[in-house]
C-alpha positions as CSV (number, residue, x, y, z in Angstrom):
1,X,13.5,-6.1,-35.2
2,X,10.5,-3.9,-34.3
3,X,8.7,-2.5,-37.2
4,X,7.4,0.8,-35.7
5,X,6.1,1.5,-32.4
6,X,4.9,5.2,-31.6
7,X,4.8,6.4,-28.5
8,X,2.9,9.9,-27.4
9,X,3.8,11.3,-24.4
10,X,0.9,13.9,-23.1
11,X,1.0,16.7,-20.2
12,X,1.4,20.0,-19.0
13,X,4.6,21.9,-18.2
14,X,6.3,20.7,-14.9
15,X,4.9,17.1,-15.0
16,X,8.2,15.6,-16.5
17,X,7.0,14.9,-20.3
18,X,10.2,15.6,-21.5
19,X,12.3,13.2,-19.2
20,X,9.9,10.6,-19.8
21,X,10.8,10.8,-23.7
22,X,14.4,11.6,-22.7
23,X,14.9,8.0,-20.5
24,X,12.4,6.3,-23.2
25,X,15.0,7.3,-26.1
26,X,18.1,6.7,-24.3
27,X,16.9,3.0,-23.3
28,X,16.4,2.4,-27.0
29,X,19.4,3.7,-27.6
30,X,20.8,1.2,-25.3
31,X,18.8,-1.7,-26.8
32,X,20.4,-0.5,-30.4
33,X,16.9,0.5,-31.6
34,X,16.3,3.0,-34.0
35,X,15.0,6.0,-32.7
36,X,13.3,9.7,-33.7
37,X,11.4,11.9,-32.0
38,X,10.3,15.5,-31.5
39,X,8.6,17.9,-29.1
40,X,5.9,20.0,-28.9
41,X,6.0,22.9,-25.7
42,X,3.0,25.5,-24.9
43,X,3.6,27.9,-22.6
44,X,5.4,25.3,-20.4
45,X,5.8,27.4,-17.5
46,X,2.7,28.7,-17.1
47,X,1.5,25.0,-17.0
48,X,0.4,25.0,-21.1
49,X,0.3,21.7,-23.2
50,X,3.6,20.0,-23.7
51,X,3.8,16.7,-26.0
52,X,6.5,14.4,-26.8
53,X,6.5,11.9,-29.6
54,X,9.2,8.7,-29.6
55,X,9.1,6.6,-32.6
56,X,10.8,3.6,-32.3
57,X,11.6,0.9,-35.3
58,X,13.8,0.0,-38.1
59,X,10.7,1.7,-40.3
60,X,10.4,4.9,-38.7
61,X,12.0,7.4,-40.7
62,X,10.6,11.2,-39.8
63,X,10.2,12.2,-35.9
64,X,6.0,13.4,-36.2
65,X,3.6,10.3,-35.5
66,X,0.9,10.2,-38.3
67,X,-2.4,10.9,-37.5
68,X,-4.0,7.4,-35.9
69,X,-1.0,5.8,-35.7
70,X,-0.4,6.1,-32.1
71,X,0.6,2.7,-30.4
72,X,0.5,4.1,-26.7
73,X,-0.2,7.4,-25.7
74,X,0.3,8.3,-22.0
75,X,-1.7,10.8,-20.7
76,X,-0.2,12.8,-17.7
77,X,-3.3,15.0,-17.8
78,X,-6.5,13.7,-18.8
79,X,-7.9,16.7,-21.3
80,X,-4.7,16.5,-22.6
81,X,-4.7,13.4,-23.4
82,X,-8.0,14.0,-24.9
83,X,-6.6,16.5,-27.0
84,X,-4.9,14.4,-28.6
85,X,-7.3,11.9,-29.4
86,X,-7.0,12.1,-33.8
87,X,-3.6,10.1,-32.9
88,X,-5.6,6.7,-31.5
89,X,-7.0,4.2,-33.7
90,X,-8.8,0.5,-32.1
91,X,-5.1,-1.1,-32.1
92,X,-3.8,1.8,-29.8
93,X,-3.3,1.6,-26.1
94,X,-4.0,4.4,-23.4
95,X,-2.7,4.8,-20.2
96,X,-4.0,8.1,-18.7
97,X,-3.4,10.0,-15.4
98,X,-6.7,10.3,-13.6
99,X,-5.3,13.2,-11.4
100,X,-6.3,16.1,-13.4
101,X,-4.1,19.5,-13.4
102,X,-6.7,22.0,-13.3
103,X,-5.4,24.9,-16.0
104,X,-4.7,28.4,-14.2
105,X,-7.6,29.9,-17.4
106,X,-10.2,28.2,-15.2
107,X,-9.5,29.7,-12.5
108,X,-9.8,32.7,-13.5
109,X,-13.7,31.8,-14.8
110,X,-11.8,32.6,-18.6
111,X,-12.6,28.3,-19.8
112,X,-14.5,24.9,-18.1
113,X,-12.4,22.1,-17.7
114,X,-14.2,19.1,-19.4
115,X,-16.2,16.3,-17.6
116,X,-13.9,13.7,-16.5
117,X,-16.2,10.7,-16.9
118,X,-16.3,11.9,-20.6
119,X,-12.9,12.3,-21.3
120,X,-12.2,9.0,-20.3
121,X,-15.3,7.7,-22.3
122,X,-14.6,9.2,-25.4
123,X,-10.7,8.2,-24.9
124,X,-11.7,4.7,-24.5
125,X,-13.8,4.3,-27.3
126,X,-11.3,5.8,-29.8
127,X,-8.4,2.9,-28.6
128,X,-8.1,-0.7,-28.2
129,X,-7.8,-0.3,-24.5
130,X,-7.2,2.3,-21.9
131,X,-5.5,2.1,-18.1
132,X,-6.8,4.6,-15.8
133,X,-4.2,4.9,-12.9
134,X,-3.7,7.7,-10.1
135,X,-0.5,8.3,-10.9
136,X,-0.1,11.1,-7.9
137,X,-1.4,9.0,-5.2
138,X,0.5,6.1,-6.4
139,X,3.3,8.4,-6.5
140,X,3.2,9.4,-3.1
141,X,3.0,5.6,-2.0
142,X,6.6,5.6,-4.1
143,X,7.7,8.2,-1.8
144,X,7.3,11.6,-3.7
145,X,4.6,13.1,-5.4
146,X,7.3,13.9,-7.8
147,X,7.7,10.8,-9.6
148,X,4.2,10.3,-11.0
149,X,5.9,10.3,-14.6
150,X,8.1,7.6,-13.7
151,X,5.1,6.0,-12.6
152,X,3.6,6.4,-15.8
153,X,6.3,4.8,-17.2
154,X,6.3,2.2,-15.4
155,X,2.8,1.4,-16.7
156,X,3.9,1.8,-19.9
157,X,6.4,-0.7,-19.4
158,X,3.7,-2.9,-17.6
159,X,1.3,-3.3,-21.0
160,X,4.2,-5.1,-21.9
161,X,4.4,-3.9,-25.5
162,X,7.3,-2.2,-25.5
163,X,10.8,-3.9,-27.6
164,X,12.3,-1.9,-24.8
165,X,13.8,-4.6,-21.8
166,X,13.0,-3.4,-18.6
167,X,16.6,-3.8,-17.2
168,X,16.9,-1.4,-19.9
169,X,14.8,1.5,-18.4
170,X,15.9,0.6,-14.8
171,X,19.8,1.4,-15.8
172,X,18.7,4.5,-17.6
173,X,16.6,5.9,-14.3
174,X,19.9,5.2,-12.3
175,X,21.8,6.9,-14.2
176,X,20.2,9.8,-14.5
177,X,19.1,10.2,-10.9
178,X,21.0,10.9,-8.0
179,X,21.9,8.1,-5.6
180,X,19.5,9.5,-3.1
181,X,16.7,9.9,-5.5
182,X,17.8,6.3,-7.6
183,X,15.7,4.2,-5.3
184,X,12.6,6.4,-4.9
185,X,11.9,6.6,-8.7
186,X,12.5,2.9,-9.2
187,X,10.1,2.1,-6.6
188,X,7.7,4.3,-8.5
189,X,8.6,2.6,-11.7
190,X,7.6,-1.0,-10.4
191,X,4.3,0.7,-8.7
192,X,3.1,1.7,-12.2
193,X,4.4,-1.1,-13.8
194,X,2.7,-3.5,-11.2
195,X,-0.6,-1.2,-11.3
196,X,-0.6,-1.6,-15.4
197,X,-0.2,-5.6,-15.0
198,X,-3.7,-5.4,-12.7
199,X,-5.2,-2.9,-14.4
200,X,-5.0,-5.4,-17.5
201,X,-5.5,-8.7,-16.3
């Protein structure tokens, strides 16, 4: 039985955060793990932060992950991700999004978004080890730029760390997807989870 594994879901509104920790809690579910969570939504509409933390483990008793006790953290935006950096210690993993979402404030000349090639430096140095996947483009390969967070979780699910089964995960996309749909997202799933398994080797 799993100990503890926390899981820190990062993004902005409209990229999905919330089904990602949705299918993620339901699989455990499924696997009779022991789960808690909790949510944290910005101005989701308008594109603000939104972050999702699943805990997972027979010693896991409140739903908020201490500070620098992130095992994974998946990054659907990069400063995001970044934003969320007190969370990572040496033993945690990152998988981030390199497609970056470019907030509507800077735009409007009212904020700077922040060098990429640092946020991914300083990310990397806080964790054990960090996966940098183009989760859009990959996406789009899937069929539909849509699925980039099922993407993501697929690379979750290819670090390999997970107590989750991937069977699991693929049951719980099925069922939660139209028919039509079904096939597209699992396609995107074994993209990221393929991508992850390079990325690593």
């Amino acid at each position: 039985m799993t100990k503890e594994f926390n899981v820190l879901i990062t993004g902005v509104g409209g990229q999905g955060v919330i089904l990602m920790s949705e299918l993620l809690g339901k699989s455990a579910v499924k696997e009779g793990l022991k789960v808690r969570g909790s949510e944290i939504l910005g101005m989701a509409v308008r594109g603000g932060s939104v972050t999702s933390a699943i805990r997972i483990g027979k010693d896991v008793y409140g739903p908020l992950i201490p500070t620098g006790k992130c095992t994974a953290l998946v990054g659907m935006e990069p400063s995001e991700a970044l934003r969320n950096i007190s969370f990572l210690s040496k033993s945690s993993l990152v998988i981030v999004n390199t497609a970056a979402t470019i907030p509507f404030t800077v735009s409007l000349g009212e904020s700077t978004y922040p060098d990429m090639e640092q946020v991914l430096e300083k990310l990397g140095k806080a964790a054990g080890r960090i996966v940098e996947l183009d989760a859009t483009k990959i996406a789009q390969e899937a069929g539909s730029r849509l699925t980039a967070n099922i993407v993501m979780l697929g690379a979750l699910f290819g670090a390999e760390q997970l107590p989750i089964k991937t069977a699991a995960i693929k049951e719980t996309i099925e069922e939660r997807f139209p028919s039509k749909a079904a096939p597209t997202n699992i396609k995107a799933f074994d993209l990221g989870y393929q991508a992850c398994r390079q990325a690593l080797k």
